[in-house]
DOVOMI-788087 format. One line per 10 residues: their letters; for each residue z, y, x negated of C-alpha. Coordinates in nm, 3 decimals, padded with zeros to 5 digits. Each point is the difference from the previous one (the first is absolute). Layout:
A = Z Y X ~ ...
//
This chain:
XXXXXXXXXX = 00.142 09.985 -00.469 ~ 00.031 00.054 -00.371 ~ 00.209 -00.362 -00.048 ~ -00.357 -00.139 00.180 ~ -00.209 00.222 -00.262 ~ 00.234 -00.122 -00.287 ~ -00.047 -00.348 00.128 ~ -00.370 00.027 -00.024 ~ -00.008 00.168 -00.333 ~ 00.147 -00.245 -00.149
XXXXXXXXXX = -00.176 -00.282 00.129 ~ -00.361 00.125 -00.083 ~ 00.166 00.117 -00.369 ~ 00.154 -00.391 -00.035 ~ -00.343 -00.106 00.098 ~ -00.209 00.185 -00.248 ~ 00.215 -00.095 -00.283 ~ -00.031 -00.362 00.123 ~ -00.353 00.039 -00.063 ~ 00.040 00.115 -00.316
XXXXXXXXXX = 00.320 -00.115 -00.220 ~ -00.019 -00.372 -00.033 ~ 00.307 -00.242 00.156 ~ 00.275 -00.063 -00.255 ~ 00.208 -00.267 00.074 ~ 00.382 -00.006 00.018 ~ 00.035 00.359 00.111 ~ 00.080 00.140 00.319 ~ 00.004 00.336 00.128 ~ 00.291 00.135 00.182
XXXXXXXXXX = -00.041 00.323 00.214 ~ 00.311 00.124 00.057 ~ 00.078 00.148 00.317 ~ 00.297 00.234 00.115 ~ 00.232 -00.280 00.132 ~ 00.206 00.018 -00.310 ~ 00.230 -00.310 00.098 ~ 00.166 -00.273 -00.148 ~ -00.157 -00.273 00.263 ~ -00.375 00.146 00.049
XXXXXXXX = -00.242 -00.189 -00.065 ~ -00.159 00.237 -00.327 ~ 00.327 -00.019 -00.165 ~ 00.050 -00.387 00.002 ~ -00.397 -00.024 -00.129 ~ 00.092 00.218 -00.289 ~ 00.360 -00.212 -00.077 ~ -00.200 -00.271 -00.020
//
């Protein structure tokens, strides 16, 4: 139940600020999760 709440949180928080800070190109914003391995998917976004 809290992941769910954490879930929404977030998305209505990421939506506000998309409302208000303008787009800047060539960025990306990594969330990093718990899966702390070599192969997830988080980890090869960030190598690259």
């Amino acid at each position: 139940m809290k992941k769910i709440i954490g879930y929404h949180l977030f998305a209505l928080i990421y939506k506000i600020n998309s409302r208000l800070l303008p787009i800047k190109k060539n960025n990306v914003l990594c969330i990093m999760t718990h899966d702390e391995g070599e192969g997830s998917n988080v980890s090869l976004v960030v190598k690259a």
